[in-house]
C-alpha atoms as one frame of an Amber mdcrd trajectory, in Angstrom:
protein
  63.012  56.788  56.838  62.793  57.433  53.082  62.169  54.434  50.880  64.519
  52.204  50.144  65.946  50.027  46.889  64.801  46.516  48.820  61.936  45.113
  47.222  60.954  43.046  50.433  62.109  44.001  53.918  62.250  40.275  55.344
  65.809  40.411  55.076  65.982  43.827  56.840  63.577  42.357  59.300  65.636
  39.476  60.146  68.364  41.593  60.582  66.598  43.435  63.253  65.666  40.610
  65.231  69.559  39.422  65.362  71.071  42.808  65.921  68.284  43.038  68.697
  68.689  39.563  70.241  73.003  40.367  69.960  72.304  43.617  72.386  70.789
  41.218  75.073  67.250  42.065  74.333  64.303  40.837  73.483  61.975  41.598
  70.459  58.186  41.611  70.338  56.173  41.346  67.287  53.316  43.955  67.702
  50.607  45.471  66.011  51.164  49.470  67.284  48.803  51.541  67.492  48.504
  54.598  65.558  46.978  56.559  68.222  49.838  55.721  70.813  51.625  59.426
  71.591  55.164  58.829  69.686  58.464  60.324  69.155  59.644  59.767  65.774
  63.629  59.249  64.651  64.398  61.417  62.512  67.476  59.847  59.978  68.943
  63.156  58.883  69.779  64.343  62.613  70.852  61.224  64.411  72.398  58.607
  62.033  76.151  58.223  62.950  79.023  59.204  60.007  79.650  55.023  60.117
  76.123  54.281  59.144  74.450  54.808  55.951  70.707  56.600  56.842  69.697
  52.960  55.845  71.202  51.776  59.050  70.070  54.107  61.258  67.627  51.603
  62.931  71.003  50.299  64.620  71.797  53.155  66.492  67.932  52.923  67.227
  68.665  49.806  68.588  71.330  50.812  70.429  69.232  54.145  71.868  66.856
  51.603  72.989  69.495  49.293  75.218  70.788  52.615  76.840  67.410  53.632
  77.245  67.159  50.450  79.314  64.396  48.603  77.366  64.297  45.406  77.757
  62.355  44.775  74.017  62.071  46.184  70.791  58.436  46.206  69.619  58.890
  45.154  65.708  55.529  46.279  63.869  55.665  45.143  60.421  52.898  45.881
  56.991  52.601  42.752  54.654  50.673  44.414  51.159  47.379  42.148  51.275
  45.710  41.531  47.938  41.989  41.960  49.046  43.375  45.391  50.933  44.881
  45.973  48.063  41.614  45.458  45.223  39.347  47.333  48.026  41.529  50.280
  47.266  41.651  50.160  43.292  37.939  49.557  43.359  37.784  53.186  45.864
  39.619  54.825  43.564  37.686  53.803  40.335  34.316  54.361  42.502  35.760
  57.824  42.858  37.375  58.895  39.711  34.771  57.269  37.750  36.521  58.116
  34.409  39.833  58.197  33.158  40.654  61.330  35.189  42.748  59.114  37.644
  45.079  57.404  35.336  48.158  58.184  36.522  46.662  57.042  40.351  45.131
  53.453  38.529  48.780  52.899  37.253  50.206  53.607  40.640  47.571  51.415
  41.897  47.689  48.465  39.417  52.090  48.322  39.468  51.761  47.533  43.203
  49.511  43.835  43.040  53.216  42.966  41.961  54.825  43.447  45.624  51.632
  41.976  47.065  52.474  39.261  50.095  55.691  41.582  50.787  56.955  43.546
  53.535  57.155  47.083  52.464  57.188  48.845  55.998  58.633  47.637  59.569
  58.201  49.826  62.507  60.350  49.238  65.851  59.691  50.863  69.179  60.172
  50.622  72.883  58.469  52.535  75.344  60.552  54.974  77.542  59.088  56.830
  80.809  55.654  56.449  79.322  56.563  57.716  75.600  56.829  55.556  72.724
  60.130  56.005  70.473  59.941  54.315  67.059  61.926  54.521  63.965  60.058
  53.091  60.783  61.701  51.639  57.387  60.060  51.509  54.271  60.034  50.554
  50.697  60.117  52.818  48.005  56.782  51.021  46.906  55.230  51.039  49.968
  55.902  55.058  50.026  54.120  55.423  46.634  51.107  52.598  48.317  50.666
  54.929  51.272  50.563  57.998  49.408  47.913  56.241  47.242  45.586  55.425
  50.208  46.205  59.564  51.757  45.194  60.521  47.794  42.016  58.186  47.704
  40.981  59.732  51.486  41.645  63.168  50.737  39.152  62.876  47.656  36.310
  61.501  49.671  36.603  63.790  51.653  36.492  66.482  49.133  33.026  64.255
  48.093  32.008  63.660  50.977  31.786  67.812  51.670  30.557  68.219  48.559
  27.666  66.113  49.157  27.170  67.497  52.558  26.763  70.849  50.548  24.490
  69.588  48.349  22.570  68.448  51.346  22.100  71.718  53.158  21.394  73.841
  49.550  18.184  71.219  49.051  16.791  71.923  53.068  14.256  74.891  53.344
């Protein structure tokens, strides 16, 4: 789901658990797995004309009862302060200078929405495959695509030491 105005998706979250608890079901607070083989919901192609894309995770939901599931796994990301420094101290290990500034602004805005919910994930497990549909805060978009930014440049050092590495060996 793209990001969304909310600042804090507890409200969203409780939400959730009463729309899932009103469908007869149960709802499991879970840490899932990244590696778990998913199927993703895609927003643009099955939101119904009654429900804003915002509200897609009730037709979720409702995919989920007449999928027969008897839970809803609810997977949730709180923005944690030491998580949070780690990653500002990465990047200025990295950029070293000034070269990142737009990236350390980025980086700096977010210890405001630190101790919020900026990403909820529900799923349920059908014939062995694992459906989820994921909501998110516009911050938490701009927090994940700091963390992919900060990855992809050590990897770029990383190679580039490796390189240096194999040019010093006879």
């Amino acid at each position: 789901m793209e990001g969304m105005n909310l600042d804090n998706l507890i409200p969203l979250k409780d939400d959730m658990v009463a729309f899932i608890e009103g469908h007869g079901m149960r709802h499991f607070p879970a840490l899932i797995p990244e590696d778990t083989p998913r199927i993703w919901w895609t927003d643009a192609t099955y939101a119904s004309h009654e429900n804003t894309a915002k509200e897609s995770w009730k037709d979720f939901v409702e995919m989920a009862k007449t999928a027969g599931a008897p839970m809803v796994c609810i997977g949730e990301d709180i923005l944690d302060k030491t998580t949070l420094e780690l990653l500002v101290n990465e990047l200025q290990a990295i950029s070293g200078a000034d070269a990142f500034g737009p990236e350390m602004e980025k980086a700096n805005s977010l210890f405001l929405q630190v101790g919020k919910v900026g990403h909820i994930e529900l799923a349920f497990a059908h014939q062995g495959v694992l459906f989820v549909h994921e909501s998110m805060t516009d911050w938490y978009k701009r927090y994940r695509e700091l963390v992919e930014t900060i990855d992809h440049l050590q990897e770029i050092f990383e190679a580039a030491y490796d390189d240096d590495l194999d040019e010093e060996q006879p």
